[in-house]
C-alpha positions in Angstrom: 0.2 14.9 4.1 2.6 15.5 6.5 5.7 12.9 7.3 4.9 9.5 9.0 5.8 9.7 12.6 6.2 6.7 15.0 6.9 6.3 18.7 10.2 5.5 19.7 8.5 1.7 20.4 7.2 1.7 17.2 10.5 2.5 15.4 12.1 0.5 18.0 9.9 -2.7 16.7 10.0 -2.2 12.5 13.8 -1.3 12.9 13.7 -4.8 14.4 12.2 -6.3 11.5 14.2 -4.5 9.2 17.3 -5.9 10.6 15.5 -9.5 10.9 14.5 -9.4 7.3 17.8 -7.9 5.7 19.4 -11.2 8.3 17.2 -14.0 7.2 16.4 -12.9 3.5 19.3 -11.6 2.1 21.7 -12.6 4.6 23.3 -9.1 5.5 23.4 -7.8 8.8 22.2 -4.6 9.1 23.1 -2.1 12.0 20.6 -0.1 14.0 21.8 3.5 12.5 21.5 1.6 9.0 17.9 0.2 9.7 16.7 3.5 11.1 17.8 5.5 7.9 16.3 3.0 6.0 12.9 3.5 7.3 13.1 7.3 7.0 13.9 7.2 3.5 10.6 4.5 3.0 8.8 6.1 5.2 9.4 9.7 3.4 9.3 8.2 -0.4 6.9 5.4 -0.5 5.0 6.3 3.3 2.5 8.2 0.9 1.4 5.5 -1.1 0.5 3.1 1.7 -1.1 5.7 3.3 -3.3 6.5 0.4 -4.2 3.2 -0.5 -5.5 3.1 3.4 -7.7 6.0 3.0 -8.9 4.3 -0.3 -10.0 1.1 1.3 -11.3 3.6 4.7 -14.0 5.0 2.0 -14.6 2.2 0.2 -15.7 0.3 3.5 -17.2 3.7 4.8 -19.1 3.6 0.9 -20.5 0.6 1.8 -21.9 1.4 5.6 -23.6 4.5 4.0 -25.3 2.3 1.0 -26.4 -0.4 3.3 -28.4 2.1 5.8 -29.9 3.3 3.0 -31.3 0.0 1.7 -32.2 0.0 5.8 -34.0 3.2 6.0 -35.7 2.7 2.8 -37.5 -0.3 4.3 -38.6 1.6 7.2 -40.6 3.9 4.4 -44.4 3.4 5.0 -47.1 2.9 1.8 -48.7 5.7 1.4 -52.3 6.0 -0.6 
């Protein structure tokens, strides 16, 4: 896997809530420089895990689609003598 890239509006908006979290939940304010590192180092060190777990779910769901059309294909079959 490579490295977890964002637009700049991306890491413009989570640097946001960074700094709005770090304010209202542990009552620290946190510069932009600060907030930005911090999502490097979470998005480099933990990135991977959330990023698994998505592809987990993606196949789970895509697990499902495939076993529903086949339920829906085998009631198309015809009786045959």
């Amino acid at each position: 896997m490579t490295n977890i890239k964002f637009t700049a509006q991306e890491k413009e908006q989570i640097i946001i809530k960074i700094q709005k979290y770090f304010s209202q939940e542990l009552d620290q304010d946190l510069g932009q420089f600060d907030a930005d590192f911090l999502l490097d180092f979470f998005s480099n060190e933990v990135g991977a895990y959330f990023y698994n777990r998505g592809l987990a779910d993606a196949q789970q769901i895509i697990s499902e689609r495939v076993e529903h059309l086949s339920e829906a294909i085998y009631e198309l079959e015809q009786p045959v003598n």
